[in-house]
C-alpha positions as a LaTeX table, in Angstrom:
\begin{tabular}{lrrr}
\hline
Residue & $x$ (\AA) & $y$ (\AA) & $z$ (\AA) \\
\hline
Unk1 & 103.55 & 123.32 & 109.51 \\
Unk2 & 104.97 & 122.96 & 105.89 \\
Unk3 & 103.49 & 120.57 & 103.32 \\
Unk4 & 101.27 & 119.37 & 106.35 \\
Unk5 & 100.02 & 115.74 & 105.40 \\
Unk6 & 102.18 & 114.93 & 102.75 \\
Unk7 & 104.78 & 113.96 & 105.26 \\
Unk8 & 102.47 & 111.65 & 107.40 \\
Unk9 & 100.94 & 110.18 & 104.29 \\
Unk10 & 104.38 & 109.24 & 102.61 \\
Unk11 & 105.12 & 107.83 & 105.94 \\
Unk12 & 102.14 & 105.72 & 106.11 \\
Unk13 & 100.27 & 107.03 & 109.13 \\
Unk14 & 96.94 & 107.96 & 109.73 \\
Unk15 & 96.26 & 111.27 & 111.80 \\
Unk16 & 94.91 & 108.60 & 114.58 \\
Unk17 & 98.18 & 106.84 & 114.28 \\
Unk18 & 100.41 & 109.86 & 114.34 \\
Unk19 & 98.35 & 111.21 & 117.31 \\
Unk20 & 98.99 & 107.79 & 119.27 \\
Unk21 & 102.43 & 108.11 & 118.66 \\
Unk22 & 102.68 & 111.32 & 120.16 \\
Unk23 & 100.65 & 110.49 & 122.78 \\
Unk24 & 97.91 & 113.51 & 121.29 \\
Unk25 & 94.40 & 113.13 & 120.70 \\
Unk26 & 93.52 & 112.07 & 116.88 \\
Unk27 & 91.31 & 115.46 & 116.20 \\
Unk28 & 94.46 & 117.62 & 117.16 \\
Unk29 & 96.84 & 116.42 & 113.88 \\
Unk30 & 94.20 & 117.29 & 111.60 \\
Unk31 & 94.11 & 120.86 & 113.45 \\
Unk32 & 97.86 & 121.09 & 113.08 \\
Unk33 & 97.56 & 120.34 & 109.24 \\
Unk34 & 95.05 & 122.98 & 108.71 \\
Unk35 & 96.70 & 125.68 & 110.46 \\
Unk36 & 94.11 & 125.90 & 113.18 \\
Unk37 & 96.56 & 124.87 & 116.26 \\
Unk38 & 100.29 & 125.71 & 116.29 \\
Unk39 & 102.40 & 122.97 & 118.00 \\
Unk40 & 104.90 & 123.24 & 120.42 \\
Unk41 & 108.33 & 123.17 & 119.81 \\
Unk42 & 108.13 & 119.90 & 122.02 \\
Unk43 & 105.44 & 118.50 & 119.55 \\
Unk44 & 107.70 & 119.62 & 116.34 \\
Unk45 & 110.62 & 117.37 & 117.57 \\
Unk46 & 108.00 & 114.67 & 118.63 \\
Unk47 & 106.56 & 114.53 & 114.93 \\
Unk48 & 110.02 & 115.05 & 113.33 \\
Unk49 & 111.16 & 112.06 & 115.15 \\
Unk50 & 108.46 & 110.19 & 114.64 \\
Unk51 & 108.62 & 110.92 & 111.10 \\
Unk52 & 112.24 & 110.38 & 110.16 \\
Unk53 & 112.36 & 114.29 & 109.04 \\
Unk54 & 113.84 & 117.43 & 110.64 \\
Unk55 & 111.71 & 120.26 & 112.51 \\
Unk56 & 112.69 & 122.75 & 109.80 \\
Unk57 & 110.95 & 120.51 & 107.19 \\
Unk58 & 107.73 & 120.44 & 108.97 \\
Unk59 & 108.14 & 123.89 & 109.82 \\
Unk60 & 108.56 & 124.87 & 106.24 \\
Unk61 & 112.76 & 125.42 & 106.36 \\
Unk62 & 114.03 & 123.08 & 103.73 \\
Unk63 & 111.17 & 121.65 & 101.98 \\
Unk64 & 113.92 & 119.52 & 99.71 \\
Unk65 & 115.79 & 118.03 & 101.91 \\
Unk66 & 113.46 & 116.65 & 104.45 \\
Unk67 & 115.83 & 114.08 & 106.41 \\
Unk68 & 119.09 & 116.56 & 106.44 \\
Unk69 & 119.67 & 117.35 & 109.78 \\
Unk70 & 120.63 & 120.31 & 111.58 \\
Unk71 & 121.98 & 121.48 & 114.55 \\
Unk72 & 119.50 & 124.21 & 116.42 \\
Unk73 & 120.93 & 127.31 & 118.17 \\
Unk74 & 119.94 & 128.81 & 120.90 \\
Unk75 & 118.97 & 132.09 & 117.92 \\
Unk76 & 117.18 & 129.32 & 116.11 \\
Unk77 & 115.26 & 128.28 & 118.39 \\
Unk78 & 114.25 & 131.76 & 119.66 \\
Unk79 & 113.00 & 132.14 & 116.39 \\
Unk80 & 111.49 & 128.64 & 116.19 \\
Unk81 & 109.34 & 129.31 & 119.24 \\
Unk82 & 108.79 & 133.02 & 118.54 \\
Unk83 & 106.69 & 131.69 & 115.18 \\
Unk84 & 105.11 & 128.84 & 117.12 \\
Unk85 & 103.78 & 130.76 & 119.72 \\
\hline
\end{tabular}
């Protein structure tokens, strides 16, 4: 995941309170950050909505724009989950 606490951070949460958000155990954001777990595409769209952002910001897309929205196709999101997984 792009840029992978500086999102949380300027959102105010804690890796605990992230994970508690999403329902996730506090170790596993941390993991995420690092690069040492991929998330799902469920757990992308959890912690974009959870973070006011997009899944292509946290997945490194559009690092500028992080609350522009867009629309995923089904191509997209072949290649969304082909990275992820």
């Amino acid at each position: 995941m792009a840029d992978r606490s500086k999102c949380r951070e300027e959102k105010g949460f804690s890796q605990a309170e992230l994970a508690k958000q999403i329902d996730a155990y506090h170790s596993i954001i941390g993991k995420y950050e690092r690069d040492e777990v991929k998330p799902t595409i469920d757990v992308v769209k959890e912690l974009a909505d959870v973070l006011n952002t997009n899944m292509g910001y946290l997945l490194g897309e559009n690092l500028h724009e992080p609350t522009q929205s867009r629309v995923i196709t089904p191509e997209n999101h072949f290649i969304i989950t082909s990275y992820i997984v």
